[in-house]
Chimera marker file (.cmm) of the C-alpha trace (Angstrom):
<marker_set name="trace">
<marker id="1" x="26.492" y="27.429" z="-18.315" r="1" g="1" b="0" radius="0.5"/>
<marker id="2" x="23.850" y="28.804" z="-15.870" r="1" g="1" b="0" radius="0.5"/>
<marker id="3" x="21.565" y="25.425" z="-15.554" r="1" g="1" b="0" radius="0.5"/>
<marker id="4" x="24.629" y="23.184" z="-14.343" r="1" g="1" b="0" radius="0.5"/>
<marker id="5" x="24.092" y="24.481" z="-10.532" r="1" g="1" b="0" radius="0.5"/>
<marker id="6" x="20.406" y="23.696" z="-11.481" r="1" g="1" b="0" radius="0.5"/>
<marker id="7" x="20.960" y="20.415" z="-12.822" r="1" g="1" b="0" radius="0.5"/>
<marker id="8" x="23.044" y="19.491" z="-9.737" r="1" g="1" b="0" radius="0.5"/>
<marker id="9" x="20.366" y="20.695" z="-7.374" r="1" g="1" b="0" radius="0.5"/>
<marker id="10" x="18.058" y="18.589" z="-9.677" r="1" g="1" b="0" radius="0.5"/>
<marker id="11" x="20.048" y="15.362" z="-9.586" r="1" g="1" b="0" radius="0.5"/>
<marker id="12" x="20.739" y="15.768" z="-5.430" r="1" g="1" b="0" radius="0.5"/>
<marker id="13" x="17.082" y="15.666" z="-5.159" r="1" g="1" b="0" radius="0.5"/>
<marker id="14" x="16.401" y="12.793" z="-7.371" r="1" g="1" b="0" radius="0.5"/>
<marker id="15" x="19.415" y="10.499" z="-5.998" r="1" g="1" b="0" radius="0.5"/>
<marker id="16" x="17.751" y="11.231" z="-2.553" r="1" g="1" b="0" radius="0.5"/>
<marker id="17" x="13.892" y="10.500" z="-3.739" r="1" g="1" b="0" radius="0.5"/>
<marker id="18" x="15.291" y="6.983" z="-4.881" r="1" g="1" b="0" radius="0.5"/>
<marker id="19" x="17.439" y="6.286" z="-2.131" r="1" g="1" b="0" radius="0.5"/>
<marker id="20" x="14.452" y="7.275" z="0.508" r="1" g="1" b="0" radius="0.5"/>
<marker id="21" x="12.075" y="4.908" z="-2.026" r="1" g="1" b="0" radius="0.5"/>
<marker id="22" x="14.522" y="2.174" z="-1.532" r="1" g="1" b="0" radius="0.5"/>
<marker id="23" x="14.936" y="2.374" z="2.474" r="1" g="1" b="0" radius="0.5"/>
<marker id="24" x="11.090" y="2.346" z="2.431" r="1" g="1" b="0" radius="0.5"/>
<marker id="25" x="10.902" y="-0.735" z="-0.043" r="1" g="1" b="0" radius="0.5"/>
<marker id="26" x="13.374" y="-2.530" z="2.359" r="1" g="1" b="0" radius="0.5"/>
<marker id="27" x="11.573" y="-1.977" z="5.300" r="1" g="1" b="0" radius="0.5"/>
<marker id="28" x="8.482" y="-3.496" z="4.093" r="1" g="1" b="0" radius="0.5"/>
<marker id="29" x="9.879" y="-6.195" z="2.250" r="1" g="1" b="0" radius="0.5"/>
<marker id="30" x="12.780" y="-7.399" z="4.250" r="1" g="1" b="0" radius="0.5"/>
<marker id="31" x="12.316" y="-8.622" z="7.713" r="1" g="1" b="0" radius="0.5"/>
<marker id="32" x="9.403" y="-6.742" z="8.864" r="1" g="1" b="0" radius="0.5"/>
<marker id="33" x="6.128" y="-7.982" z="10.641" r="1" g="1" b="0" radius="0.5"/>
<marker id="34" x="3.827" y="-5.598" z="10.089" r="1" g="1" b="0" radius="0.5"/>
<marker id="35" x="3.027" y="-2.368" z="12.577" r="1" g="1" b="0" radius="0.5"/>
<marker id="36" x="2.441" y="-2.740" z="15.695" r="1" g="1" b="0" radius="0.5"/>
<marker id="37" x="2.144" y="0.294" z="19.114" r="1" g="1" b="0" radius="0.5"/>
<marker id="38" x="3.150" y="0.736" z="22.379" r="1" g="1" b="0" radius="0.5"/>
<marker id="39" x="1.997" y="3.718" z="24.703" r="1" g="1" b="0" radius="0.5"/>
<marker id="40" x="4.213" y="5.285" z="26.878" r="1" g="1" b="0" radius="0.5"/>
<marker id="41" x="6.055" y="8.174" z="28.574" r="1" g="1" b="0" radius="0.5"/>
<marker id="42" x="8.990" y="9.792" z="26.941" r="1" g="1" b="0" radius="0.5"/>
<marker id="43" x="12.123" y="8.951" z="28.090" r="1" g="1" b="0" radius="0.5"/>
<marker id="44" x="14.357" y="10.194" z="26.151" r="1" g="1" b="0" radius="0.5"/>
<marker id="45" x="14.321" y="12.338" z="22.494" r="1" g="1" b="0" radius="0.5"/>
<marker id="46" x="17.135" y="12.750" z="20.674" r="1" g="1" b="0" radius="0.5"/>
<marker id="47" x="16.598" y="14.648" z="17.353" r="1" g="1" b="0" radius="0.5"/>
<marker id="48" x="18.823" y="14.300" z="13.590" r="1" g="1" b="0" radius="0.5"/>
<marker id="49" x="17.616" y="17.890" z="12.522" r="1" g="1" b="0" radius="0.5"/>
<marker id="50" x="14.416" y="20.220" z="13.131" r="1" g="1" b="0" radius="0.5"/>
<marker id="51" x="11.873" y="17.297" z="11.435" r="1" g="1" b="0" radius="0.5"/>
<marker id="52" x="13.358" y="13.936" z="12.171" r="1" g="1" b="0" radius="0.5"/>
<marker id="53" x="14.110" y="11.779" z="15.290" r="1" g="1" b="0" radius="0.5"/>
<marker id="54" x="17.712" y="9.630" z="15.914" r="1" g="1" b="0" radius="0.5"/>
<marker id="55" x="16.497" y="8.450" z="18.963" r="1" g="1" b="0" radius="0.5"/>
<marker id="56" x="13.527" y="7.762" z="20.997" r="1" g="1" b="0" radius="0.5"/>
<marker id="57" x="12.999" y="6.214" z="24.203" r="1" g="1" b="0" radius="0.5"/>
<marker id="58" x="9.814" y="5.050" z="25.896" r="1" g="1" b="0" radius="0.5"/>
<marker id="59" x="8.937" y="3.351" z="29.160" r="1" g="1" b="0" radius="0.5"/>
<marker id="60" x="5.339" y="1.579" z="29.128" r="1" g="1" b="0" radius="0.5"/>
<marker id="61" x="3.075" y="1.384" z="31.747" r="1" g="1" b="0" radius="0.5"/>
<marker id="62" x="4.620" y="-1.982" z="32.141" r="1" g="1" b="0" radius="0.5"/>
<marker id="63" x="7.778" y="-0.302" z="32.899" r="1" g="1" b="0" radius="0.5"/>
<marker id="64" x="9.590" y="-1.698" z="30.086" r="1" g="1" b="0" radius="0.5"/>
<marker id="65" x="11.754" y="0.766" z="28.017" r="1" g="1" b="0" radius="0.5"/>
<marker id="66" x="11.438" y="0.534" z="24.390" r="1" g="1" b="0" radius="0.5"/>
<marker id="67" x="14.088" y="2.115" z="22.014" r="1" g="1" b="0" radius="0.5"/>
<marker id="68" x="13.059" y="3.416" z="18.553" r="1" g="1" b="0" radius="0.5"/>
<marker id="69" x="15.418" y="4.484" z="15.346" r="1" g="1" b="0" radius="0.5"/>
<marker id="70" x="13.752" y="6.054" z="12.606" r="1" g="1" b="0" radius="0.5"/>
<marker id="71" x="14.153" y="6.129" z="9.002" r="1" g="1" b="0" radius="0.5"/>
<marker id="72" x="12.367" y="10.010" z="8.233" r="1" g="1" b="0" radius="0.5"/>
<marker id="73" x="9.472" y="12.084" z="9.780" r="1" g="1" b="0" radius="0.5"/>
<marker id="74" x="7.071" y="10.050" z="12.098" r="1" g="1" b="0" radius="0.5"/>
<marker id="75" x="4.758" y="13.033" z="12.746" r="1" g="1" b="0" radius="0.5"/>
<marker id="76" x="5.906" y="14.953" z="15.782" r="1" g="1" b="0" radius="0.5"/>
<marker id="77" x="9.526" y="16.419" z="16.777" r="1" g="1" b="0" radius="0.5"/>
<marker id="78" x="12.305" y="16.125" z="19.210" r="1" g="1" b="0" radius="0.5"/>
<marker id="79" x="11.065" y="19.038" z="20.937" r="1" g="1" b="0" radius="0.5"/>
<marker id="80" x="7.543" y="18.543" z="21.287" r="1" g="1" b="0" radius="0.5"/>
<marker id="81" x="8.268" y="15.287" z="22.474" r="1" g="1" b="0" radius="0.5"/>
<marker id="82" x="10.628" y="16.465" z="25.134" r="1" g="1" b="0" radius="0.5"/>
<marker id="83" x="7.843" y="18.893" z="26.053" r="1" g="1" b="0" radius="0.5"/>
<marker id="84" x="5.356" y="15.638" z="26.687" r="1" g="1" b="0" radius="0.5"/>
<marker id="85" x="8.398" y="14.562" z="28.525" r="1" g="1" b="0" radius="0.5"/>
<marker id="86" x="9.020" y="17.382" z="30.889" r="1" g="1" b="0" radius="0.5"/>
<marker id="87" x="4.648" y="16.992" z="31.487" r="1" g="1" b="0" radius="0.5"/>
<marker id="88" x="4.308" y="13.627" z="31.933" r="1" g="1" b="0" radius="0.5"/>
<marker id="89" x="2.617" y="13.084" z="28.939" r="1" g="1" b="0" radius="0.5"/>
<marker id="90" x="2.137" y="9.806" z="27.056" r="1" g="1" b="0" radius="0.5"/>
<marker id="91" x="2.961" y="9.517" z="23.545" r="1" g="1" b="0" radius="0.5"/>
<marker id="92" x="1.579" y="6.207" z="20.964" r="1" g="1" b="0" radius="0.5"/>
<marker id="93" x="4.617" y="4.612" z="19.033" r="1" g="1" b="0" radius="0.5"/>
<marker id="94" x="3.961" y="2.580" z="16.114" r="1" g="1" b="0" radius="0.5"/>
<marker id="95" x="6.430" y="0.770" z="14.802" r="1" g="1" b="0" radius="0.5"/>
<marker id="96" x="8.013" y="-1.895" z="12.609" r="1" g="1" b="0" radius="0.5"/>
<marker id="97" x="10.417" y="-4.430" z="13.482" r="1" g="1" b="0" radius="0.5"/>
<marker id="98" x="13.458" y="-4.660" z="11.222" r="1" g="1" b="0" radius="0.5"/>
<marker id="99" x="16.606" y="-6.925" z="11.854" r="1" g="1" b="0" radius="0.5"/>
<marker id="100" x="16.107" y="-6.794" z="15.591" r="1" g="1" b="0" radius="0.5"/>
<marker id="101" x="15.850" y="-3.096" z="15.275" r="1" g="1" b="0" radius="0.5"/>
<marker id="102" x="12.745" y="-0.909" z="16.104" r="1" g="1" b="0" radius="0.5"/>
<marker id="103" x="11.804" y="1.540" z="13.788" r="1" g="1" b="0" radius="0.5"/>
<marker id="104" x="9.051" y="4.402" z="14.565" r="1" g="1" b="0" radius="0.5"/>
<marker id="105" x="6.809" y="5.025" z="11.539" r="1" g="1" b="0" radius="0.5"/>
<marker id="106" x="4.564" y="7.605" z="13.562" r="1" g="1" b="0" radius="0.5"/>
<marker id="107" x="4.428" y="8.785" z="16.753" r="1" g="1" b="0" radius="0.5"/>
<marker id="108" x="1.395" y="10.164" z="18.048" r="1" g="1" b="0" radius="0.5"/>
<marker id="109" x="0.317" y="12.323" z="21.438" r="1" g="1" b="0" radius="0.5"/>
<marker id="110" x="-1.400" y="9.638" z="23.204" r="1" g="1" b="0" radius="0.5"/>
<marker id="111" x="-5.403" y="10.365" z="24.289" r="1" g="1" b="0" radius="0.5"/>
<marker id="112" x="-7.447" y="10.086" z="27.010" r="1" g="1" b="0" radius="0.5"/>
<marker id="113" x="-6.530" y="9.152" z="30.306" r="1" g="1" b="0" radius="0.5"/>
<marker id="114" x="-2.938" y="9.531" z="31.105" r="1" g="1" b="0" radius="0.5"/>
<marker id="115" x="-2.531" y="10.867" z="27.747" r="1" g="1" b="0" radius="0.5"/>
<link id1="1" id2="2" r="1" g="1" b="0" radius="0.2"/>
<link id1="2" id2="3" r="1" g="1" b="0" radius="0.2"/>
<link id1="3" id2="4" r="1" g="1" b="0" radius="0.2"/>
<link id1="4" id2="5" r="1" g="1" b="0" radius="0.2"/>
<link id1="5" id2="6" r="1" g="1" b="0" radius="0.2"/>
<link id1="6" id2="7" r="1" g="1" b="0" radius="0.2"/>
<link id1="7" id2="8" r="1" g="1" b="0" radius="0.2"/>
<link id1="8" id2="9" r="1" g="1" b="0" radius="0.2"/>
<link id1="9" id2="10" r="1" g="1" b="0" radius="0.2"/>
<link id1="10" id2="11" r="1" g="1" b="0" radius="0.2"/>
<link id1="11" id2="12" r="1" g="1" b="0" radius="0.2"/>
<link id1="12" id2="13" r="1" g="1" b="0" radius="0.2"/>
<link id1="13" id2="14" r="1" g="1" b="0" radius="0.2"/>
<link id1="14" id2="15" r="1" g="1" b="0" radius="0.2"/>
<link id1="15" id2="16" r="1" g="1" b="0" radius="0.2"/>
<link id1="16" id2="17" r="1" g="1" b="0" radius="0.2"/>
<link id1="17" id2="18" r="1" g="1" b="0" radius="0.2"/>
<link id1="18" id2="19" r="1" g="1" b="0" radius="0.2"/>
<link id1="19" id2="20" r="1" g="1" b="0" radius="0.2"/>
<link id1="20" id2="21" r="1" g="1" b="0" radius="0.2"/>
<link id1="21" id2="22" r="1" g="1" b="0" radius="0.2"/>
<link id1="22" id2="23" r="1" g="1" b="0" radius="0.2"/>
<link id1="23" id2="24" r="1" g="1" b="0" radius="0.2"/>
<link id1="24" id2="25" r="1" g="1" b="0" radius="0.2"/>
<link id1="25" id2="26" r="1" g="1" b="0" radius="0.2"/>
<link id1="26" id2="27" r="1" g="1" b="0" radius="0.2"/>
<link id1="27" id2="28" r="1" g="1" b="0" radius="0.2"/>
<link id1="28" id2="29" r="1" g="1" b="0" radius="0.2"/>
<link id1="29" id2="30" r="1" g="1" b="0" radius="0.2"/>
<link id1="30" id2="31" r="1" g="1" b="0" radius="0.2"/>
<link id1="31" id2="32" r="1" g="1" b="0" radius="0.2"/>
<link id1="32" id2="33" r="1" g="1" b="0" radius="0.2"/>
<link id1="33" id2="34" r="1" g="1" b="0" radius="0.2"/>
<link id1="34" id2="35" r="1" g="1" b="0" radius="0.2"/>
<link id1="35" id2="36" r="1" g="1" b="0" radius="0.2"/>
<link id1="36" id2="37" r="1" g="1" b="0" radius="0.2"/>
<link id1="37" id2="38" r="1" g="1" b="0" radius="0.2"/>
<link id1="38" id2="39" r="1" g="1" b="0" radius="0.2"/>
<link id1="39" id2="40" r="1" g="1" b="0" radius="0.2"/>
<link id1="40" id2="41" r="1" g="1" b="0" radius="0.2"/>
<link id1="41" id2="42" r="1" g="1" b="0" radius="0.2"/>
<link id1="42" id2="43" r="1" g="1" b="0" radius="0.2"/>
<link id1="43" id2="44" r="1" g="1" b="0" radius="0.2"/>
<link id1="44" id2="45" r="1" g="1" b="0" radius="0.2"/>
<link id1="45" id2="46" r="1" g="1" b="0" radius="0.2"/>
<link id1="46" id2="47" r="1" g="1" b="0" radius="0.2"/>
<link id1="47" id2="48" r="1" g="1" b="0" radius="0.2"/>
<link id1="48" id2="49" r="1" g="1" b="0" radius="0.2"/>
<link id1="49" id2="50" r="1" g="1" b="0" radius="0.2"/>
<link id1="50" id2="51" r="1" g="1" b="0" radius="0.2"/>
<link id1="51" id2="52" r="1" g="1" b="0" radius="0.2"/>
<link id1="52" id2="53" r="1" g="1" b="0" radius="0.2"/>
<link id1="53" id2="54" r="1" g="1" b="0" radius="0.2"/>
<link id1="54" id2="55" r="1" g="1" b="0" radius="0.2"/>
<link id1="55" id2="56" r="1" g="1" b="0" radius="0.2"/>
<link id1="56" id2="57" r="1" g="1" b="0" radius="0.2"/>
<link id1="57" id2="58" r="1" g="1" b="0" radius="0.2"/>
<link id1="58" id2="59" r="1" g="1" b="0" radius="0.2"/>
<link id1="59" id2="60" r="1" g="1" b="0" radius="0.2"/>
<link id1="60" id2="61" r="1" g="1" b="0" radius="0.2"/>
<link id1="61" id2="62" r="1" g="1" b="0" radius="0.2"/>
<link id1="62" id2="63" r="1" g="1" b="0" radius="0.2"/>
<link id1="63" id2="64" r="1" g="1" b="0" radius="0.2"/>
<link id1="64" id2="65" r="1" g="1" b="0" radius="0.2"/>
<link id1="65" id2="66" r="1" g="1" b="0" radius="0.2"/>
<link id1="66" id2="67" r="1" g="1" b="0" radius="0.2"/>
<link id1="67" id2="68" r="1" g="1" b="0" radius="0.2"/>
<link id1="68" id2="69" r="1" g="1" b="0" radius="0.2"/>
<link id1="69" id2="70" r="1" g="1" b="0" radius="0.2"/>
<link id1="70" id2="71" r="1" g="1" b="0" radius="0.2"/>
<link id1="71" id2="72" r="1" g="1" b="0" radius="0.2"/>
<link id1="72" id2="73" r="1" g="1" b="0" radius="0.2"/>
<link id1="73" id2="74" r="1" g="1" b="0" radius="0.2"/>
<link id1="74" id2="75" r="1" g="1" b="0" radius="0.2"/>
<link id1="75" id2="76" r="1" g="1" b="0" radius="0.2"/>
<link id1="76" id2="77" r="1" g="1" b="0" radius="0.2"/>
<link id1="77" id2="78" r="1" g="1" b="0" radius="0.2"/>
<link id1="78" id2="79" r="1" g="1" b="0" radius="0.2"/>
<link id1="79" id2="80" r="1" g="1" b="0" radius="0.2"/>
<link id1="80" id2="81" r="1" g="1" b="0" radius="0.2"/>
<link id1="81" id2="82" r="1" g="1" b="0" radius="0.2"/>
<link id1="82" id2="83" r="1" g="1" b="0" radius="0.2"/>
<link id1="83" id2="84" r="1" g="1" b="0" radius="0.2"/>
<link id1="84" id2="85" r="1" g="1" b="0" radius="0.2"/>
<link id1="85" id2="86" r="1" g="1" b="0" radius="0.2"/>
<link id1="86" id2="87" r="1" g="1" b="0" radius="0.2"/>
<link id1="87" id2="88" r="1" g="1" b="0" radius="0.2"/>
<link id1="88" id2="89" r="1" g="1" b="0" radius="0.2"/>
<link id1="89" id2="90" r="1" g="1" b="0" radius="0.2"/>
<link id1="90" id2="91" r="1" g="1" b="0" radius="0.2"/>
<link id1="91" id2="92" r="1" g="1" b="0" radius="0.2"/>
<link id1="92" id2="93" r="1" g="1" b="0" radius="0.2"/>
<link id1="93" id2="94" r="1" g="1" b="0" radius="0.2"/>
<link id1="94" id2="95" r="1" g="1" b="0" radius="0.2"/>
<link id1="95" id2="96" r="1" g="1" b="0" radius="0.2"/>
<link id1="96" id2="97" r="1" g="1" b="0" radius="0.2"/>
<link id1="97" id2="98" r="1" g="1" b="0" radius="0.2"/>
<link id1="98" id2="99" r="1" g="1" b="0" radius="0.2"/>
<link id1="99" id2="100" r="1" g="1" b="0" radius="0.2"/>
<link id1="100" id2="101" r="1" g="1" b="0" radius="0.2"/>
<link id1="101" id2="102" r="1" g="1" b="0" radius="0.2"/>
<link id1="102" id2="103" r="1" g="1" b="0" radius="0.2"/>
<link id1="103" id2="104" r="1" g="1" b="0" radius="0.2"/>
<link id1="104" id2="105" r="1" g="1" b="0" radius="0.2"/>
<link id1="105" id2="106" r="1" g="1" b="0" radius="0.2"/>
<link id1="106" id2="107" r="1" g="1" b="0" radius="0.2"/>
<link id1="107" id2="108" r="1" g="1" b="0" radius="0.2"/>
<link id1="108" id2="109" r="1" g="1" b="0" radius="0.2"/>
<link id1="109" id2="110" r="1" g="1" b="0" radius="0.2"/>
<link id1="110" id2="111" r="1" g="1" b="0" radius="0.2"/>
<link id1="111" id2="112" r="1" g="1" b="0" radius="0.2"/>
<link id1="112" id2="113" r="1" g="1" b="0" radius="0.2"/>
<link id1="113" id2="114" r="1" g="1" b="0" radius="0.2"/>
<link id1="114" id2="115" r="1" g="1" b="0" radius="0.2"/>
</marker_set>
């Protein structure tokens, strides 16, 4: 009667494997165009949890605003990028386009100059 917790724990873990395979099979087969980047200056960072970003918000040296979802992990978190924020720091976005929606796959500090 001891291994039903563990078989539980065991089946949470697979049911969220799949579902996280399935998301990622979606985003590259439905909609996308491929990655693309923009470089930019934190706006605003909004985090789900310690790891992953809800929201992110970038304005180009353009002075366009871009707004990012994710889907997971892209690399850096909430915090850091507020930190880049608070600096002045640019960050590199890449992303994927998905049902008019941007989605950040990494997010990188941004080098050299104004980096």
């Amino acid at each position: 009667m001891s291994q039903a917790p563990e078989r539980r724990s065991l089946k949470k873990v697979s049911m969220a494997m799949v579902a996280g395979a399935a998301m990622l099979l979606i985003g590259l087969a439905c909609g996308g165009d491929g990655d693309n980047t923009v470089t930019g200056l934190v706006i605003e960072a909004v985090e789900r949890d310690l790891v992953e970003i809800e929201l992110l918000r970038v304005r180009d040296s353009d002075g366009k605003v871009w707004e990012f979802s994710t889907n997971g992990p892209v690399g850096i978190s909430a915090s850091h990028l507020r930190q880049h924020q608070v600096l002045g720091e640019s960050v590199v976005v890449t992303y994927r386009k998905y049902r008019g929606n941007l989605i950040a796959t990494d997010v990188r500090d941004a080098t050299g100059p104004g980096g």
